[in-house]
Jmol script that loads the backbone (N, CA, C; Angstrom):
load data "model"
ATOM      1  N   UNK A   1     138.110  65.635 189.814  1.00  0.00           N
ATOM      2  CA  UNK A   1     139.068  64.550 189.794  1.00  0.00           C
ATOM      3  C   UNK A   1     139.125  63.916 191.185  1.00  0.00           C
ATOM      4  N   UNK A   2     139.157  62.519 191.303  1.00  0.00           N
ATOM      5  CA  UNK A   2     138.916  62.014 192.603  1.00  0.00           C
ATOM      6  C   UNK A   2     140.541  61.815 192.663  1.00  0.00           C
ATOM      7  N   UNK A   3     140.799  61.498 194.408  1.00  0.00           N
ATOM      8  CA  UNK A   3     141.547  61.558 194.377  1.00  0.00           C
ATOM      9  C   UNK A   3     142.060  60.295 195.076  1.00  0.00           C
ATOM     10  N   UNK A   4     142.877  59.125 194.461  1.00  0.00           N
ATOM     11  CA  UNK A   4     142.832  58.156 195.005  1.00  0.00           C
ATOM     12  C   UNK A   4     144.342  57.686 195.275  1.00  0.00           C
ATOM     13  N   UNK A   5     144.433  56.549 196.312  1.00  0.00           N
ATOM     14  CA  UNK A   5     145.429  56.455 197.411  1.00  0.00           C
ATOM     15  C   UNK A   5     146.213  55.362 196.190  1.00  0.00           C
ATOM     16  N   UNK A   6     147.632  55.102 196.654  1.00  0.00           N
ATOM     17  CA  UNK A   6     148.271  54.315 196.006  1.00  0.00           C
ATOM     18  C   UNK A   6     148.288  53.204 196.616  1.00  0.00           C
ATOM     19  N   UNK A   7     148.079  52.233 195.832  1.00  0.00           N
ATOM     20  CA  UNK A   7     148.172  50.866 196.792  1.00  0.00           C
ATOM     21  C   UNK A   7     148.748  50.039 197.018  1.00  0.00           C
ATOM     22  N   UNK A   8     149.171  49.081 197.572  1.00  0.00           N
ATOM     23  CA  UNK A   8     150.100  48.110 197.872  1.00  0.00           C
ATOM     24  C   UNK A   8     150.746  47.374 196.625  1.00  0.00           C
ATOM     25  N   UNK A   9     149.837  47.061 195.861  1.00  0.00           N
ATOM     26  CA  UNK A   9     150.410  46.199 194.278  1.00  0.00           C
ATOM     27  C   UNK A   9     151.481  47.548 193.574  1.00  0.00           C
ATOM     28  N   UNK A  10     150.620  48.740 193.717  1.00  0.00           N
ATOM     29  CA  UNK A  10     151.791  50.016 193.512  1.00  0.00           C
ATOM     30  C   UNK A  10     152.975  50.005 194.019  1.00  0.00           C
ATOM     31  N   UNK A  11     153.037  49.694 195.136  1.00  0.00           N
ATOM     32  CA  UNK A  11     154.452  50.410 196.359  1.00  0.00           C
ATOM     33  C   UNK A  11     155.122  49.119 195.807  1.00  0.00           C
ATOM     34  N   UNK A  12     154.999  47.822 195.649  1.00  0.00           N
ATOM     35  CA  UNK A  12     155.749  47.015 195.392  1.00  0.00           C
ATOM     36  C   UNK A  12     155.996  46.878 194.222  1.00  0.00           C
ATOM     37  N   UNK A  13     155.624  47.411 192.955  1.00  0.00           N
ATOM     38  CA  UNK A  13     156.167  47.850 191.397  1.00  0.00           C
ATOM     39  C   UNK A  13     157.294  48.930 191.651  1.00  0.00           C
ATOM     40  N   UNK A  14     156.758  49.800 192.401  1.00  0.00           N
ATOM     41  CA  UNK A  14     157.698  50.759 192.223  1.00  0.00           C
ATOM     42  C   UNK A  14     158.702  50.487 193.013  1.00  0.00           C
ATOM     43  N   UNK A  15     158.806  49.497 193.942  1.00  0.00           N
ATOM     44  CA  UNK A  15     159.971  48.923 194.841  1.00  0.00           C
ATOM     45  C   UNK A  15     160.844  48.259 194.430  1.00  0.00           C
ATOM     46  N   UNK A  16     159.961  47.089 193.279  1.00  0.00           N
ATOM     47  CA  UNK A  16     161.035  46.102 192.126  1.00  0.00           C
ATOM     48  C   UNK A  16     161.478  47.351 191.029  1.00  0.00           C
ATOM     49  N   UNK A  17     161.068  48.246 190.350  1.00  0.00           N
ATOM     50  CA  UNK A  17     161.300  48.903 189.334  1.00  0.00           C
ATOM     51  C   UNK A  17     162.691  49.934 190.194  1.00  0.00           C
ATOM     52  N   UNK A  18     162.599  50.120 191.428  1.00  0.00           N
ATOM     53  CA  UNK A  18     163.813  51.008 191.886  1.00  0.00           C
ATOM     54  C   UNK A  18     164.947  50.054 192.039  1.00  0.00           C
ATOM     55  N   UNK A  19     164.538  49.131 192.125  1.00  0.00           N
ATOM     56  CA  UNK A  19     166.115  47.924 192.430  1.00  0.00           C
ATOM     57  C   UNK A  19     166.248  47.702 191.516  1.00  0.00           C
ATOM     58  N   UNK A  20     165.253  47.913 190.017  1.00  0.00           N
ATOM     59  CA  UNK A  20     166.866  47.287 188.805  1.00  0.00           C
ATOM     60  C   UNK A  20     167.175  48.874 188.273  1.00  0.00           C
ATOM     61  N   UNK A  21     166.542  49.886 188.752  1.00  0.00           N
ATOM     62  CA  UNK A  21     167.133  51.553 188.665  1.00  0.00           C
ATOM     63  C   UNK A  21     166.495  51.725 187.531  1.00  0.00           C
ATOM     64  N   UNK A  22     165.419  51.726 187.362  1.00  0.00           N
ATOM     65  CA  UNK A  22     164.756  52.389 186.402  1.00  0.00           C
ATOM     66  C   UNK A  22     164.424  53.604 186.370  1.00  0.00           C
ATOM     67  N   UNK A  23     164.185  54.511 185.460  1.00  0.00           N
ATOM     68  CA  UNK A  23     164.106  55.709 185.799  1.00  0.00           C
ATOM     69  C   UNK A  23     162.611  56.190 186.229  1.00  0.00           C
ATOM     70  N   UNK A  24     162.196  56.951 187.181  1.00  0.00           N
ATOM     71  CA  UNK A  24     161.308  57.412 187.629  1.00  0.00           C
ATOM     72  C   UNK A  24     160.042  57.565 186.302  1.00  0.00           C
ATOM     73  N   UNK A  25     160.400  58.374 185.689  1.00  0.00           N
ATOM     74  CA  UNK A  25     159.611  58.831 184.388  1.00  0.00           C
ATOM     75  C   UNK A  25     159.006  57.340 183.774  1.00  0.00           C
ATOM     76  N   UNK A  26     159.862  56.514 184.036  1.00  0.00           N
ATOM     77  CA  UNK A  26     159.129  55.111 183.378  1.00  0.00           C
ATOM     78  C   UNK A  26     158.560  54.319 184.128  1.00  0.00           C
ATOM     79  N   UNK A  27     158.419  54.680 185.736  1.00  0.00           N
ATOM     80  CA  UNK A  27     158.070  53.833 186.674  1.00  0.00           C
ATOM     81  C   UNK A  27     156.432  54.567 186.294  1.00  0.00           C
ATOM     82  N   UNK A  28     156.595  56.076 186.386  1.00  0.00           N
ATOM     83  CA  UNK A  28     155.452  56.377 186.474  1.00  0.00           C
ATOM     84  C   UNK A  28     154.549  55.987 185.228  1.00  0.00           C
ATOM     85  N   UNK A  29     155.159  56.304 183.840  1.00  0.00           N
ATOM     86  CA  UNK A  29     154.315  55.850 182.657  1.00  0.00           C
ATOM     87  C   UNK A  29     153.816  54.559 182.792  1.00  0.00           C
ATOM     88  N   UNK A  30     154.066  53.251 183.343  1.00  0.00           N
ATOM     89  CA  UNK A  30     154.065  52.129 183.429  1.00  0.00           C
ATOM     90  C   UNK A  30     153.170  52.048 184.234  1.00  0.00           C
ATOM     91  N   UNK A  31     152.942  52.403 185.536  1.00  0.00           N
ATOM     92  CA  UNK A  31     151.958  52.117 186.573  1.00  0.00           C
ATOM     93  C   UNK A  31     150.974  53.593 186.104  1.00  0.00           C
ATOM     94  N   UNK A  32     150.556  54.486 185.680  1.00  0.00           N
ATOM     95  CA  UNK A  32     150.020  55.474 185.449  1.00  0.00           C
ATOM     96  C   UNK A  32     149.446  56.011 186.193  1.00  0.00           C
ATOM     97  N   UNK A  33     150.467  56.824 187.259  1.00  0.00           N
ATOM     98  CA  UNK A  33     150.933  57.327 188.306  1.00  0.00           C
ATOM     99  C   UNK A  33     152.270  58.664 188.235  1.00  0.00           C
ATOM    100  N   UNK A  34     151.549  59.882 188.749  1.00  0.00           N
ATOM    101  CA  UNK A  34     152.050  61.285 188.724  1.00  0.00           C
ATOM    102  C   UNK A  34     153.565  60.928 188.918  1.00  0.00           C
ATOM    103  N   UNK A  35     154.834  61.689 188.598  1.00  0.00           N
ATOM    104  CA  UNK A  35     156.018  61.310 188.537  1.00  0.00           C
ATOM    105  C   UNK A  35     156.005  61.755 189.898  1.00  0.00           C
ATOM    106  N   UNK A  36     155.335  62.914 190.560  1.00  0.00           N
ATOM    107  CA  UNK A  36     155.868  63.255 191.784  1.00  0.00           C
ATOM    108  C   UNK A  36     155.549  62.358 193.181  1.00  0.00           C
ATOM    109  N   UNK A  37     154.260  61.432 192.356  1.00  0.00           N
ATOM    110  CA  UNK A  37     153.847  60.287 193.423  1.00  0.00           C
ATOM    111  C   UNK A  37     155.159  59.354 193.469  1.00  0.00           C
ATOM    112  N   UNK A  38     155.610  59.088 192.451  1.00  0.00           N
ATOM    113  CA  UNK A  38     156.362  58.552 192.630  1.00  0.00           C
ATOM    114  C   UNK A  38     157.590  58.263 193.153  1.00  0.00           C
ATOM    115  N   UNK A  39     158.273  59.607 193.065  1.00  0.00           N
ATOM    116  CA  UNK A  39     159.360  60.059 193.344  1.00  0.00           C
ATOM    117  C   UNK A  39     158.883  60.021 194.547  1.00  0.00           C
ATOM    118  N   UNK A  40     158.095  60.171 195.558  1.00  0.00           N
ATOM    119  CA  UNK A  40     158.201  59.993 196.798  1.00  0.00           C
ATOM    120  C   UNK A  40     158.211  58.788 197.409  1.00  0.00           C
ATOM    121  N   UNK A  41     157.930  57.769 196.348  1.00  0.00           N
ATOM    122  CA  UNK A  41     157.662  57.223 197.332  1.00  0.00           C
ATOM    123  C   UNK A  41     159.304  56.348 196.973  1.00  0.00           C
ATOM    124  N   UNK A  42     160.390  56.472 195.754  1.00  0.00           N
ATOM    125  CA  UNK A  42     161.589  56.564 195.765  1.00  0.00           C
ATOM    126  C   UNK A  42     162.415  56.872 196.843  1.00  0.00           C
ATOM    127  N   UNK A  43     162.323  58.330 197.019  1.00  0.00           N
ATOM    128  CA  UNK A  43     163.051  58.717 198.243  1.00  0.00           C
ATOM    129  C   UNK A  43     162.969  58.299 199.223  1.00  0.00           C
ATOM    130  N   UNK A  44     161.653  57.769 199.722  1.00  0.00           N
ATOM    131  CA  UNK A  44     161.484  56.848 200.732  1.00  0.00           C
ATOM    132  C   UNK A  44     162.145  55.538 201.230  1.00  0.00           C
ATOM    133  N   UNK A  45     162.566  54.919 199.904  1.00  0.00           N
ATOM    134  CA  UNK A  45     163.096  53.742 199.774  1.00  0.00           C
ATOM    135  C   UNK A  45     164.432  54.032 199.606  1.00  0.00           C
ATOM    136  N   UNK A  46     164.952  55.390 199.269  1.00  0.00           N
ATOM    137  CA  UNK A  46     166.212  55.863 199.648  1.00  0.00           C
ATOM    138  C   UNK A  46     166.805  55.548 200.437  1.00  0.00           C
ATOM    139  N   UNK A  47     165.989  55.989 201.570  1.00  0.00           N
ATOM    140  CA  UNK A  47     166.065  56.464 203.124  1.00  0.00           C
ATOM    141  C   UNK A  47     166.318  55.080 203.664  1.00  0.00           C
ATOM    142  N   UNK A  48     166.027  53.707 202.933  1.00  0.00           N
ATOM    143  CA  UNK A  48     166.347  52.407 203.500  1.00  0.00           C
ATOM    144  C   UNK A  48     165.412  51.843 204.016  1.00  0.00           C
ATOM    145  N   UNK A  49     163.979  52.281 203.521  1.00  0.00           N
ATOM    146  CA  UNK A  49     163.334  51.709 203.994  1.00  0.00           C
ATOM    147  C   UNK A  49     162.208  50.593 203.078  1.00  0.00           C
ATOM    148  N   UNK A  50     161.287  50.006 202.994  1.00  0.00           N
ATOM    149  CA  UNK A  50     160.958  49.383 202.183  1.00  0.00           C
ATOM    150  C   UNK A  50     159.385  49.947 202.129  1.00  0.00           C
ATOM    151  N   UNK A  51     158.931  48.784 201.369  1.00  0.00           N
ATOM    152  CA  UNK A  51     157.161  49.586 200.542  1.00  0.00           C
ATOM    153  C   UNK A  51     156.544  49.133 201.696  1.00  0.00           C
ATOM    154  N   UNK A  52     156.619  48.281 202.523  1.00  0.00           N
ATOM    155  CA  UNK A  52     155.872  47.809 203.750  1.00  0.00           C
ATOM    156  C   UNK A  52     155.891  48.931 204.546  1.00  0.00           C
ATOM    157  N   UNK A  53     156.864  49.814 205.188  1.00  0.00           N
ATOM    158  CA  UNK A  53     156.969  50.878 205.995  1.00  0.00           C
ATOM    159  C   UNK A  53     156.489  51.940 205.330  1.00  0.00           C
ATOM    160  N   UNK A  54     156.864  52.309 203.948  1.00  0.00           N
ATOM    161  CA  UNK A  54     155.752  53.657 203.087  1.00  0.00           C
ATOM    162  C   UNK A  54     154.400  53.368 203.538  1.00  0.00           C
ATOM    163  N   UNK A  55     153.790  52.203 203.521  1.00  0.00           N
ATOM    164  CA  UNK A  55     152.326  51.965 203.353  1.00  0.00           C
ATOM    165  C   UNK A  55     151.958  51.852 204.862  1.00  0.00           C
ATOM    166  N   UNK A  56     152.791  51.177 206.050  1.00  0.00           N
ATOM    167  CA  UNK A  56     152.244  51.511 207.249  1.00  0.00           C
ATOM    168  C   UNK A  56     152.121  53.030 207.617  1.00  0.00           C
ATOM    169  N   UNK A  57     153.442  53.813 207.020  1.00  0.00           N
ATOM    170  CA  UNK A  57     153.565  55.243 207.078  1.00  0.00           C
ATOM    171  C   UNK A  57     151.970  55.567 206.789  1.00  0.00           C
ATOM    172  N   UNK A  58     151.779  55.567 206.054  1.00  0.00           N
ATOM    173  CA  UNK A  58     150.718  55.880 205.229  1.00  0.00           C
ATOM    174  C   UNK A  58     149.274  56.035 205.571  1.00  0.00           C
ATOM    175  N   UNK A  59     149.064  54.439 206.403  1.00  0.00           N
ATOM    176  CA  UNK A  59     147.873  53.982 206.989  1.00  0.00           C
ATOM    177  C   UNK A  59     147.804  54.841 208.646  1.00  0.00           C
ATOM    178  N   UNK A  60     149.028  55.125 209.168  1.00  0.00           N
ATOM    179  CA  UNK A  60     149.579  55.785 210.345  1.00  0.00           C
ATOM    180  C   UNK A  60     148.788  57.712 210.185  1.00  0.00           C
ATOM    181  N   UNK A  61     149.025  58.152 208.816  1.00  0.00           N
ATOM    182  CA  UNK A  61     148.640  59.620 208.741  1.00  0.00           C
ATOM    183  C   UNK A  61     147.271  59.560 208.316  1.00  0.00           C
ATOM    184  N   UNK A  62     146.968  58.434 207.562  1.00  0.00           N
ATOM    185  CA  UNK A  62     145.178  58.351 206.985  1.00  0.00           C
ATOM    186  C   UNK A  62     144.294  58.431 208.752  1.00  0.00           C
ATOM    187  N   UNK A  63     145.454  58.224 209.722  1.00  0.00           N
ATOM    188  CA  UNK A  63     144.247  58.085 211.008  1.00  0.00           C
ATOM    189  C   UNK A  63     143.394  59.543 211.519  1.00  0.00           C
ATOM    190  N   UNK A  64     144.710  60.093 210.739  1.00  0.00           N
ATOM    191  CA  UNK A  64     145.034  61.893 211.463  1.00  0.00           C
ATOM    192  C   UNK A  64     143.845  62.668 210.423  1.00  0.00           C
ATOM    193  N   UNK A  65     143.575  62.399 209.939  1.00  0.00           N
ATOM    194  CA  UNK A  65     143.084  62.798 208.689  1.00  0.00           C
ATOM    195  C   UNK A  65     141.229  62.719 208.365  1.00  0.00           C
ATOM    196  N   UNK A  66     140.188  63.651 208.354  1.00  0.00           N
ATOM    197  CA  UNK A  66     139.502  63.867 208.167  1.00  0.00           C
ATOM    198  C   UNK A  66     138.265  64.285 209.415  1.00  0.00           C
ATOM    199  N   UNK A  67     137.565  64.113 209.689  1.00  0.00           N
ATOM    200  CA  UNK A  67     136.717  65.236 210.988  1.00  0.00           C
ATOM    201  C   UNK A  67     137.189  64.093 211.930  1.00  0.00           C
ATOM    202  N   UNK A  68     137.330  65.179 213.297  1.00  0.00           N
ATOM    203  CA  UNK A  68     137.374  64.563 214.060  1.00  0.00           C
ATOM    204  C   UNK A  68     136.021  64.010 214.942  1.00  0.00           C
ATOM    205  N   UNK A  69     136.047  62.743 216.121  1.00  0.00           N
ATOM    206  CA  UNK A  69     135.070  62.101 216.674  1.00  0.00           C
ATOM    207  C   UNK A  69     134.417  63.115 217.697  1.00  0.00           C
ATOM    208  N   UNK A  70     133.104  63.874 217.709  1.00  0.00           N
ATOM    209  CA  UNK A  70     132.490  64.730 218.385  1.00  0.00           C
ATOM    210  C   UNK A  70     132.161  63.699 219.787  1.00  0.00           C
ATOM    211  N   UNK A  71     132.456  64.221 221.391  1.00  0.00           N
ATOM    212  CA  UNK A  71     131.887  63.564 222.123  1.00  0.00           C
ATOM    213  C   UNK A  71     130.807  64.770 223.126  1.00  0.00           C
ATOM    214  N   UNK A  72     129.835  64.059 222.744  1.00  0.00           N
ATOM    215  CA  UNK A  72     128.488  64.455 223.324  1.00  0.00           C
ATOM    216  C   UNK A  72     128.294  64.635 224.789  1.00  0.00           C
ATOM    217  N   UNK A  73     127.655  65.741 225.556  1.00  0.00           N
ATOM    218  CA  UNK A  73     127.696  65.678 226.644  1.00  0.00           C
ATOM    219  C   UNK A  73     126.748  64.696 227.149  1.00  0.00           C
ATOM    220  N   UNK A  74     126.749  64.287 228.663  1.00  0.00           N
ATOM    221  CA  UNK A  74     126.211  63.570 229.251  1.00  0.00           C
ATOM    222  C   UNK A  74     124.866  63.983 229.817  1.00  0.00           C
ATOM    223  N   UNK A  75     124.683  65.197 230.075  1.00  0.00           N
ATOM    224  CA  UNK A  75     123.912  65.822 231.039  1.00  0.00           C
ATOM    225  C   UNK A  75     122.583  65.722 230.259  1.00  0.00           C
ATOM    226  N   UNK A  76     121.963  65.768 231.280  1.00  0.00           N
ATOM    227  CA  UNK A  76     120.016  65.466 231.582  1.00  0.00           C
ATOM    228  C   UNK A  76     119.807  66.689 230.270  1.00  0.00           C
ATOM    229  N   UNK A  77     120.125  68.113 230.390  1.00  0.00           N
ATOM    230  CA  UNK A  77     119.810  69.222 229.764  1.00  0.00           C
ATOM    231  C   UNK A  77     120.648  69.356 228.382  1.00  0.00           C
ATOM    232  N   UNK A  78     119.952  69.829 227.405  1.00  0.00           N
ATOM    233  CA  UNK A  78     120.495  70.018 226.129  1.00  0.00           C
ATOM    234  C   UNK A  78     120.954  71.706 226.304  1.00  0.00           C
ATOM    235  N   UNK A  79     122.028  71.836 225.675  1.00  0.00           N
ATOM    236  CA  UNK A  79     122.931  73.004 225.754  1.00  0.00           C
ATOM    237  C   UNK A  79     123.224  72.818 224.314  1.00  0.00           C
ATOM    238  N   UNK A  80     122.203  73.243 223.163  1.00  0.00           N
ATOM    239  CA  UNK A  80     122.606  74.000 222.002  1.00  0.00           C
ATOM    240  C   UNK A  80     121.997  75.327 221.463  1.00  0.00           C
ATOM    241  N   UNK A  81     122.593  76.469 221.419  1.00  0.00           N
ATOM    242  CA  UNK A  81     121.958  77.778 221.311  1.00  0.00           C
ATOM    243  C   UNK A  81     120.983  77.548 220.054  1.00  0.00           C
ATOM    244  N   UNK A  82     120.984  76.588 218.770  1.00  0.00           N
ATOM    245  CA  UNK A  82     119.829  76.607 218.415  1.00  0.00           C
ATOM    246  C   UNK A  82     118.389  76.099 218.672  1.00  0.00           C
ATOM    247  N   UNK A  83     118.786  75.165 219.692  1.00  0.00           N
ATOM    248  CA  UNK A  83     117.523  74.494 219.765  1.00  0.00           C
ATOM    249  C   UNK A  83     117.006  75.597 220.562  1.00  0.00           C
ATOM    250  N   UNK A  84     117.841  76.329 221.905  1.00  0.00           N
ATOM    251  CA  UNK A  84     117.222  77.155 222.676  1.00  0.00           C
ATOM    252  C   UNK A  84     116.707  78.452 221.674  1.00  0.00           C
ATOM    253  N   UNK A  85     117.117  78.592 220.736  1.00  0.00           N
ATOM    254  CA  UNK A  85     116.532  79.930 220.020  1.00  0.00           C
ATOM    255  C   UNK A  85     115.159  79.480 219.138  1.00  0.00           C
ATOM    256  N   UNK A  86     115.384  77.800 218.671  1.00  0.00           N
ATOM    257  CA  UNK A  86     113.684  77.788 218.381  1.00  0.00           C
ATOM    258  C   UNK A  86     112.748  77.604 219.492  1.00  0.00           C
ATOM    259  N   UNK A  87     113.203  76.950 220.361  1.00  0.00           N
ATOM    260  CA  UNK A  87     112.599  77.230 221.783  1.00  0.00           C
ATOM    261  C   UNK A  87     111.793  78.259 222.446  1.00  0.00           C
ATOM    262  N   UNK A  88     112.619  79.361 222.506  1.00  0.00           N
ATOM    263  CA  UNK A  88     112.349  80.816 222.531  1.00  0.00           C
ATOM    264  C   UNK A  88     111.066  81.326 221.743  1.00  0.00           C
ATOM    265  N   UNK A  89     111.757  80.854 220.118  1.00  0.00           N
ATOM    266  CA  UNK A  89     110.572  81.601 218.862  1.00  0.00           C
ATOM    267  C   UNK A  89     109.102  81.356 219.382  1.00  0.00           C
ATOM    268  N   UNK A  90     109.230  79.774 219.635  1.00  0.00           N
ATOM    269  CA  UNK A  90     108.051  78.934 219.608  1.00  0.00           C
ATOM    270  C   UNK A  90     107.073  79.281 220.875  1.00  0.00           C
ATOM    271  N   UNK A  91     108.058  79.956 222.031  1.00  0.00           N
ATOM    272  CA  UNK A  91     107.392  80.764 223.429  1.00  0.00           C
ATOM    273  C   UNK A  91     106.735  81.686 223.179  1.00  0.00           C
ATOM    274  N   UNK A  92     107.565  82.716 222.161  1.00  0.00           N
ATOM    275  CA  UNK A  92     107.086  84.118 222.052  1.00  0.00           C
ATOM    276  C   UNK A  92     105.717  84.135 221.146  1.00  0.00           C
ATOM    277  N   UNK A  93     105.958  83.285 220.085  1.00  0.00           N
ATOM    278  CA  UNK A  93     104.893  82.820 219.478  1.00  0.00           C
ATOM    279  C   UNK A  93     103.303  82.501 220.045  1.00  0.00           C
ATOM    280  N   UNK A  94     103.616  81.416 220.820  1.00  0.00           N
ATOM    281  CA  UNK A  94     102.162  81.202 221.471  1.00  0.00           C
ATOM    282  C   UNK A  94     102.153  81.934 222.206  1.00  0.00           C
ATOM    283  N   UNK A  95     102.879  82.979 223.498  1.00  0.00           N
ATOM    284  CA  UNK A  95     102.450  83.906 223.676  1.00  0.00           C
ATOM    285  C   UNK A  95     101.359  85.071 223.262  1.00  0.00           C
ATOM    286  N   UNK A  96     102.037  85.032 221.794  1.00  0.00           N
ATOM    287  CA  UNK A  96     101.487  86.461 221.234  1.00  0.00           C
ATOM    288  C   UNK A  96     100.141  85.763 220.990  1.00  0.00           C
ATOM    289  N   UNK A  97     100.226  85.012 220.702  1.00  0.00           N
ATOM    290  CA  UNK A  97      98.908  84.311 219.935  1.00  0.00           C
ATOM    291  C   UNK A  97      97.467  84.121 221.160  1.00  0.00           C
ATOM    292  N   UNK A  98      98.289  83.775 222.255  1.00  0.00           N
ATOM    293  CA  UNK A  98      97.392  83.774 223.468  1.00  0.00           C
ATOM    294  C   UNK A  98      96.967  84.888 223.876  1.00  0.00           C
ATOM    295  N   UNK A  99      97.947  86.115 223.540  1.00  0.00           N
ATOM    296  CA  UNK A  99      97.455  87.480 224.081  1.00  0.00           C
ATOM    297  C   UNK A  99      96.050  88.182 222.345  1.00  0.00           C
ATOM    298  N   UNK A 100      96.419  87.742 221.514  1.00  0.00           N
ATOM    299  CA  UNK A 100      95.210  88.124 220.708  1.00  0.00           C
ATOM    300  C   UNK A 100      94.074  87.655 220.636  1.00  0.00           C
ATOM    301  N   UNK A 101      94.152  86.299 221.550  1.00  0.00           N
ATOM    302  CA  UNK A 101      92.738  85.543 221.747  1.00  0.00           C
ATOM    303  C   UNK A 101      91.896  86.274 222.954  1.00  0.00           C
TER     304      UNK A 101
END
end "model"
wireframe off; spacefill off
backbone 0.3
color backbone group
């Protein structure tokens, strides 16, 4: 099941559907959307705030959210224990190979 974000045409159904007090259960059947998605995003609008601030909320935690940006060192020399361990193999290797010739 994928799992997908609610979107703006959403936050503002469920924003008109809380001002004439509809009940949750019908906000959700209507937009076909989990009651508990919903209900949050209710309480939210509880709190006095509107669907514009849920959805900046929103766009604010999507930043926090998934791998973070790796920064690479600068230096002339590579410093990763695998490359140095095929490195190694590839020494010992022609080594041996030079000593059976």
């Amino acid at each position: 099941m994928t799992d997908t974000h609610i979107t703006t045409d959403e936050l503002v159904i469920i924003e008109a559907y809380f001002h004439h007090d509809t009940p949750i259960s019908h906000i959700a059947k209507r937009i076909g959307r989990a009651r508990q998605t919903v209900h949050n995003v209710i309480a939210y609008l509880r709190d006095g705030h509107t669907a514009l601030d849920y959805y900046q909320r929103h766009q604010e935690n999507k930043k926090r959210c998934g791998r973070k940006r790796m920064v690479l060192p600068t230096d002339n020399h590579i410093r990763c224990p695998t490359l140095s361990r095929i490195l190694f193999n590839m020494l010992m290797l022609v080594r041996r190979q030079n000593n059976l010739l």
